[in-house]
N, C-alpha and C positions, 0 to 999 in steps of 0.2 A: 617326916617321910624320908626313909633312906634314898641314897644315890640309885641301887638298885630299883626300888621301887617305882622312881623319877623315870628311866630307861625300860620300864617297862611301859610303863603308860602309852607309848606312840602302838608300839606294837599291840598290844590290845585296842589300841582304836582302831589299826590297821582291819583287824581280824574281826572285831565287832562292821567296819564298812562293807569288808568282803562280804560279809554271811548274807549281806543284800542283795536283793536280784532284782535288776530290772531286765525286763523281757519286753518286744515291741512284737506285733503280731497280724499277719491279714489273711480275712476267711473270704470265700467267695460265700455270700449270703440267700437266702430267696425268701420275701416275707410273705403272709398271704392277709392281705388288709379285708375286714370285714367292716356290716354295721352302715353302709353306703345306701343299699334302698330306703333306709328310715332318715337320711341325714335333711335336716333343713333346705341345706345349700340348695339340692333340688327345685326347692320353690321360687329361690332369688335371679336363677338365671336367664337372661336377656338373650336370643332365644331362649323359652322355656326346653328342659331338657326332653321330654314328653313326646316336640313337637316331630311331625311324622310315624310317631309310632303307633303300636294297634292298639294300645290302651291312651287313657288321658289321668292316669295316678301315678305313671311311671312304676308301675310293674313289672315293664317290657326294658328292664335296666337289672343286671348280673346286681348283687347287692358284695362282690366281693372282689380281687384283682390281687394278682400275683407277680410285682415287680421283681427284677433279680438283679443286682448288684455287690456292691463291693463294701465290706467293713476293714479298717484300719484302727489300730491303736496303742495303746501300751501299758505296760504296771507297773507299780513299785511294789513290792515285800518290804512291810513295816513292820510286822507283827507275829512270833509265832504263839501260840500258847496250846499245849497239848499237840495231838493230832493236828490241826488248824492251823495254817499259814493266812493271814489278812495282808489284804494288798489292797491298794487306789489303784483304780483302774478309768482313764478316761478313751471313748474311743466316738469316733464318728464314719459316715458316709454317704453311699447314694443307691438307690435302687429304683430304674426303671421299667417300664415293658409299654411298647406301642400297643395294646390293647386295654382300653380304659374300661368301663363299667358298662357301657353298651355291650346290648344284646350282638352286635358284629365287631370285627375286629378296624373296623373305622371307627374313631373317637378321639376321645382327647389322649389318652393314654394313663400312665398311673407313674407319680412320683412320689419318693418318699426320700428327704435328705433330712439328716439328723448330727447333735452332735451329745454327747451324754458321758457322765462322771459318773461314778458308784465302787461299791466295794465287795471284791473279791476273797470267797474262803477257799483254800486247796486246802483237799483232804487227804493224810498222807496214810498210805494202805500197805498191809504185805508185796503189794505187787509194786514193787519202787520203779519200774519199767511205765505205772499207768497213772497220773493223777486226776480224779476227778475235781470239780469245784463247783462252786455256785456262785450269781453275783446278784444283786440287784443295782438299778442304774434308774438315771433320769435326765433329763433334759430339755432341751432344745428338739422339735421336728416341724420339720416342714414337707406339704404336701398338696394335691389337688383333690387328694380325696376319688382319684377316678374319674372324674366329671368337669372338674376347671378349665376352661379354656382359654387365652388371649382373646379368641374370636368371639368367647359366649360373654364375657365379664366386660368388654369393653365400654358397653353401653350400661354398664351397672353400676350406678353408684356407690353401694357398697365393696363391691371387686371390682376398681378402676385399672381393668386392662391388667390384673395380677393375676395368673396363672396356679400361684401356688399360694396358702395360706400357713400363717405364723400357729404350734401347739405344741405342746406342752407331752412329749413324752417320756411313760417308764416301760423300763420293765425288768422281767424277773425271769435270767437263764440259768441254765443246765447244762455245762459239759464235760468233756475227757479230755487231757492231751496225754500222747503215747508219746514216748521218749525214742526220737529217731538217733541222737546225737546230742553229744555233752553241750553242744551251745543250738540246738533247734530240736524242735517237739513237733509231732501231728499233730493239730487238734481236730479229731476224731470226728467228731460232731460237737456241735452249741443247739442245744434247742432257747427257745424265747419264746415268754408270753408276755404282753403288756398290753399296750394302748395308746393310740393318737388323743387327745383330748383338745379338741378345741374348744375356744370359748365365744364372749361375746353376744352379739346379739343371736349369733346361730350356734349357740354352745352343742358338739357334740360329741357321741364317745366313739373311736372307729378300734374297733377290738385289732390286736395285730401277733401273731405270729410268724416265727421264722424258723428258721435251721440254715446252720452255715460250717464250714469246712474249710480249713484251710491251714496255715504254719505260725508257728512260734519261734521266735529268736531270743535267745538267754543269753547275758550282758553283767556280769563276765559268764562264760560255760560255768555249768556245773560239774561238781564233784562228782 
C-alpha cells in the first residue's frame, strides 16, 4: 500500500462516519387501548369491578380508554441499500388520562408506560423535502389495563397493592417527517398498531392504537 493510499484511509473513514445520522426525536402521542370488557382481570378484583352497577357481567364498563402522553427516542442510520435507509430505533414513554374503563369519568384511570427497540426503513422519494418510513418495535409495557387500582388490588393476592401490570408489547407504525430545517424535521404524523400482551395466569390480548406528532433532531444536520 502506497504512502498516498495510507493518508487517504482516515479521510474516508471520516466520510464513511459522517454519512451516519443519528437523530433523537419527541411526539406528543394519544393511544386508544382496546379488548378491556373481555379481559380476565375483571374477575380477580377485590371489590369486584361490577359492584354498584346496573349489570352483574360488567357490561356497564367502556371496553376501551384513550390515554394521551408523551414518546421520546432516537435512531441510528446503519444501512442504506437502494431507495431504503435502515436504522435501530429504540424509544420509550408514558400515557395517561383520569378516565379509566368505567361507564363515568370516576375510576381508576388508564396508564400505559412502555419501553421498545425495533427497526426503522425511510423511503427516499422525489419529494426530498418529505420522508416517509416504517418501523416495527417491541418490548417492554406496562399498564392497568383501565381498571387497576391500589384501592381494588390491595386485598388480592394476586395484585398485592400493584396498580399496574408487567406485558410484553409490539407494534407496527406508519409515518412522515417534512423537513423543516437542515438539523430538525416535522414528523407529520406516526400512526401505530400493535398490542398490550399480558401473560400469566390472566394471559390477555388488549389491541392498541395510536397517532402522534411531534419533532425530530438530526445529529450532525443534513446535507
Amino acid at each position: 500500500m502506497t504512502r498516498k493510499a495510507l493518508l487517504l484511509l482516515p479521510a474516508l473513514a471520516f466520510a464513511a462516519s459522517a454519512h451516519a445520522q443519528f437523530s433523537v426525536y419527541g411526539t406528543v402521542t394519544l393511544n386508544h387501548m382496546t379488548g378491556i370488557s373481555s379481559s380476565p382481570v375483571l374477575n380477580t378484583l377485590t371489590p369486584g369491578p361490577c359492584t354498584n352497577s346496573i349489570t352483574t357481567d360488567c357490561t356497564a364498563y367502556r371496553s376501551s380508554v384513550n390515554p394521551l402522553g408523551f414518546t421520546g427516542g432516537a435512531s441510528y442510520e446503519f444501512k442504506t441499500i437502494g431507495l431504503f435507509t435502515l436504522a435501530a430505533d429504540v424509544r420509550g414513554g408514558f400515557n395517561n388520562s383520569h378516565q379509566g374503563a368505567q361507564t363515568d369519568a370516576q375510576g381508576s384511570g388508564s396508564h400505559i408506560y412502555f419501553g421498545l427497540g425495533g427497526i426503522k426503513a425511510e423511503v427516499k422519494t422525489p419529494l426530498n423535502f418529505l420522508t416517509p418510513y416504517v418501523e416495527g418495535a417491541v418490548g417492554y409495557g406496562r399498564s392497568n389495563y383501565g381498571v387497576l387500582t391500589n384501592a381494588q388490588v390491595t386485598s388480592n393476592s394476586t395484585y398485592p397493592g400493584v396498580a399496574t401490570q408487567n406485558s410484553l408489547e409490539y407494534n407496527l407504525y406508519a409515518g412522515a417527517d417534512l423537513r423543516a430545517l437542515s438539523w430538525a424535521d416535522w414528523r407529520v404524523v406516526e400512526l401505530g398498531y400493535g398490542a398490550l400482551q399480558a401473560g400469566g395466569t390472566y394471559s390477555h390480548n388488549y389491541p392498541l392504537y395510536s397517532v402522534s406528532t411531534g419533532v425530530v433532531f438530526h445529529i450532525p444536520p443534513r446535507q
